[in-house]
C-alpha positions, 0 to 999 in steps of 0.5 A, a space after each residue: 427623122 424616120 427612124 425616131 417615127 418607127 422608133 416611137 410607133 414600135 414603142 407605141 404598139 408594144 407597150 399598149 400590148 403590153 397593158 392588155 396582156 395581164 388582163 388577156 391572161 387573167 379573161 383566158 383563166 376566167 379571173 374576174 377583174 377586181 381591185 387587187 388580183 391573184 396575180 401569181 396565178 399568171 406570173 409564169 405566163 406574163 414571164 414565158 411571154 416576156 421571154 417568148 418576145 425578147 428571145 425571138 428579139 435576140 435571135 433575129 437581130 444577128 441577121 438584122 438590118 431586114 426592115 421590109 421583113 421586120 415590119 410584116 412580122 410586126 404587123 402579123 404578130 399585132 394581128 395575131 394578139 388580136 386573135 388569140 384565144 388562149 395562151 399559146 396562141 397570145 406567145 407565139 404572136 408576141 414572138 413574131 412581134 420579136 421577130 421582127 422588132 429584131 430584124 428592124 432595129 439594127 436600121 433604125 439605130 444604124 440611120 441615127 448613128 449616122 447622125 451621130 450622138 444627138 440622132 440616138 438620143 433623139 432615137 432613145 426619146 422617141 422610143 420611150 415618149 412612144 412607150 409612155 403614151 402607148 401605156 397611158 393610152 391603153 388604160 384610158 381605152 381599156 374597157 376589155 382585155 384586146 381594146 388597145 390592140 384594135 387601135 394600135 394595129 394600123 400603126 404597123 403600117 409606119 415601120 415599113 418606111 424604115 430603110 436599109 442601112 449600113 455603117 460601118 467604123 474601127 474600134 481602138 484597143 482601149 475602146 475593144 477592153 472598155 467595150 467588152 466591159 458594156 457587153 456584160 453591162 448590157 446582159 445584166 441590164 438586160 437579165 435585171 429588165 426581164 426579170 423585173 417586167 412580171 415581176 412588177 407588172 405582178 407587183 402592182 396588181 396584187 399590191 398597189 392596184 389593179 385598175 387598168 388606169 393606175 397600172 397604165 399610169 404607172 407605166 407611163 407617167 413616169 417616161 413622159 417626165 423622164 423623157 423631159 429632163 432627159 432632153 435637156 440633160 443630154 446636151 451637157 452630158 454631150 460635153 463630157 470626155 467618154 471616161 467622166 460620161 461612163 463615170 456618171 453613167 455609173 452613179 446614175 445606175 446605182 442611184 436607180 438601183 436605191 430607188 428600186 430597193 425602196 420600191 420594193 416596200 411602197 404600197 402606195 399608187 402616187 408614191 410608186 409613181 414618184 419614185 419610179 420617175 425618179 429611178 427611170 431618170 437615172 436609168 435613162 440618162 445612164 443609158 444615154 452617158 454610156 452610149 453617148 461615151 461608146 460613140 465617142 470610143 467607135 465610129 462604127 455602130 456594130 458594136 452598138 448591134 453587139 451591145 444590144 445583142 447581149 442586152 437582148 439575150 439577158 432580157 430573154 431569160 429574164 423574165 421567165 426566171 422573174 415570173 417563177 421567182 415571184 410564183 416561189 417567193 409568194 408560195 414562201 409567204 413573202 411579198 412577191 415585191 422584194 424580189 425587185 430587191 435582188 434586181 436593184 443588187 443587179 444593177 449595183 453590179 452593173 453600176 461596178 462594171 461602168 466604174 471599171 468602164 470608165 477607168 479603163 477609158 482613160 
């Protein structure tokens, strides 16, 4: 039970951060806080500070299994968002925060590993429940820009009761072939969440709203009912041989990606939150049927270091090319949001990718 409490702290912290950044860039740049905002003048930064976290993420996590270590980083990057007075400062304390989410999280997902498919999906809910709450916290807090910080920061303290573990297990030949299959899945995901985060984050500002309760609220009421259903999905999910998992994974992936495309056109607070439950939904229990089918095909968890390994490296580049995507496409005259339209053809590809996964499973 310890890793789902680190596991939900983590999300926690970095997603009320993830709230107060726009709003630190926007202060750092002297952009009054208003209705709707020129948000393209921050999108490169929200996207070099994206990729600043999750490249540090990606980086650290081949020497992972460091929980002590981890944490402090947590701890000092938390800090370190507090202080900061301009950009540089802001990505270099996000990148410590990487750091040491790397360092920590291959011993989180290694002790529920241990208990098997239920303990990472346990994992999996923990970590989004903390993501939703963090945002929805943020807003409701939000009165300038570091607010959130100051409250989140004694909640670094949590992960340093993570401990060290170690599992270790033998993967068959057709396991190795579908396994190969999930790496390119993870980058794509990864590649298609980096890009997506300045995008939408960008999105909602200029197009929807750029009240910090309705853009807190888009990020996080949609988890909180996912994470619902989700939970009484899994068990049937659990039923399932590994090869009709990866096949349901697949669809669920393309039902997300629709759902994205019709995003892309909605200017409309409740119906975006409507539609991004539903697309989450998808996504969530795609992860879980994928990961519930890998453990079934492994009985170690390296390659669930691997897999997320690769997600990891996708998710850093992403989100610098997200942001400068944005930036040309609203230099173009076109909405910045049919750029989710290219992400949702991403996820298309990846939902190709487990169709082949689960054929190869057979």
């Amino acid at each position: 039970m310890r890793e789902e409490i680190a596991a939900f702290s983590i999300a926690f912290i970095a997603s009320a951060i993830m709230i107060s950044i726009p709003y630190m860039l926007l202060s750092f740049k002297g952009i009054p806080i208003s209705n709707k905002v020129p948000a393209q003048r921050i999108a490169l930064e929200l996207g070099a500070i994206n990729t600043a976290f999750m490249l540090s993420r990606t980086l650290a996590s081949w020497w992972g299994g460091k929980p002590k270590a981890g944490s402090a980083l947590i701890s000092l990057g938390t800090l370190g968002v507090l202080l900061s007075w301009n950009f540089p400062t802001l990505a270099l304390s996000r990148a410590l925060q990487g750091l040491g989410s790397g360092f920590i999280w291959p011993s989180i997902e290694m002790g529920a590993a241990k208990r098997g498919t239920k303990g990472l999906v346990q994992l999996n809910a923990s970590s989004n429940l903390g993501f939703s709450l963090g945002s929805i916290f943020a807003g409701a807090v939000l009165g300038w820009p570091k607010e959130p910080v100051i409250f989140v920061l004694p909640l670094t303290a949590i992960p340093f009761f993570v401990k060290k573990n170690e599992v270790k297990g033998k993967l068959s030949k057709k396991g190795r072939k579908v396994m190969r299959l999930l790496y390119a899945v993870a980058f794509l995901n990864g590649l298609a969440l980096g890009m997506r985060g300045p995008i939408f984050s960008a999105y909602v500002l200029q197009y929807v709203s750029a009240s910090p309760l309705i853009f807190s609220a888009v990020g996080g009421v949609p988890g909180l009912v996912t994470l619902t259903v989700s939970l009484l999905v899994a068990g049937r999910i659990d039923l399932m041989s590994a090869s009709k998992k990866l096949h349901l994974s697949s669809v669920l992936k393309a039902f997300q990606s629709i759902v994205l495309i019709i995003i892309a056109f909605v200017r409309d607070p409740l119906t975006l939150i409507a539609l991004l439950t539903l697309g989450r939904l998808g996504a969530m229990l795609s992860v879980s049927a994928s990961k519930a089918a890998q453990a079934q095909l492994s009985s170690g968890t390296r390659e669930f270091g691997r897999r997320q390994s690769m997600f990891g490296l996708g998710n850093a580049i992403g989100p610098i090319i997200g942001g400068a995507l944005y930036k040309y496409t609203e230099a173009l005259g076109i909405p910045g949001s049919y750029d989710l339209i290219l992400i949702a053809l991403m996820g298309l590809a990846s939902s190709f990718l487990l169709w082949k996964a689960s054929s190869a499973s057979r």
